[in-house]
N, C-alpha and C positions, 0 to 999 in steps of 0.2 A: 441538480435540476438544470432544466437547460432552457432555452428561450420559451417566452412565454408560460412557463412552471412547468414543461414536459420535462419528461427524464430525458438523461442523453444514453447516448450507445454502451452497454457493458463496457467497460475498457476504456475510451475515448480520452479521460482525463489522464488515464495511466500514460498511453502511447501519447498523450500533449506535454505528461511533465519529462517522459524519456527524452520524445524528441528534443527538448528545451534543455535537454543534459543533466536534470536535477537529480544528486546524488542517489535519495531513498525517495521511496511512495508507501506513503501508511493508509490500507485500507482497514476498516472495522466492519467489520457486515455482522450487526446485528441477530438479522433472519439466520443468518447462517450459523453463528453464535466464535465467531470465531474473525482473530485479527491477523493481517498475511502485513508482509515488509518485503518489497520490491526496490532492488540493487543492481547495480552495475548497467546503466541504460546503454544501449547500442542500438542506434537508428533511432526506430520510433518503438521501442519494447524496453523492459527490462530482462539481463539475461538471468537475474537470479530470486528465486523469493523463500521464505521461510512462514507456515502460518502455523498458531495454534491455539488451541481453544479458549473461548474468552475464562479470566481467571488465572490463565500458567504466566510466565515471564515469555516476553518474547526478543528474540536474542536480535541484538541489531548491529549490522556490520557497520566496516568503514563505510564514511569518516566519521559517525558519531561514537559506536563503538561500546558494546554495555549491554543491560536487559530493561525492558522496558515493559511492567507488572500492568495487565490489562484488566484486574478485578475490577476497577472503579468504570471500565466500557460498557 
C-alpha cells in the first residue's frame, strides 16, 4: 500500500529494493496464485526471476541458495 492506503505502482518496490542493491525480491501474488524470486539487481531492475505456481518449491538463487515450499502462501 502506499501513502494514504492507495496501492503503489506495479513494480515500484521491486525497482526500489533493485535500486538499493538487495540481493533477492520475493513477490507472492495471491490473485495470481503464484510466487516469482527476482535476482541479480542491475540499476533499478532485477536481471533475473524464476515463478511458480503456489504449492511447487520454488528454487532460490545466490546468496541464499535452496528451495523454498510455497504450499503454506
Amino acid at each position: 500500500m502506499g501513502p494514504q492506503g492507495g496501492r503503489t505502482r506495479p513494480g515500484a518496490k521491486r525497482r526500489g529494493y533493485a535500486a538499493a542493491d538487495i540481493p533477492l525480491y520475493l513477490l507472492i501474488d495471491r490473485q495470481q496464485g503464484k510466487a516469482t524470486i527476482f535476482s541479480e539487481p542491475r540499476g533499478d531492475d532485477y536481471t533475473h526471476s524464476a515463478s511458480v505456481s503456489l504449492g511447487e518449491d520454488l528454487p532460490v538463487p545466490a546468496p541464499l541458495e535452496g528451495a523454498l515450499p510455497t504450499s503454506d502462501f
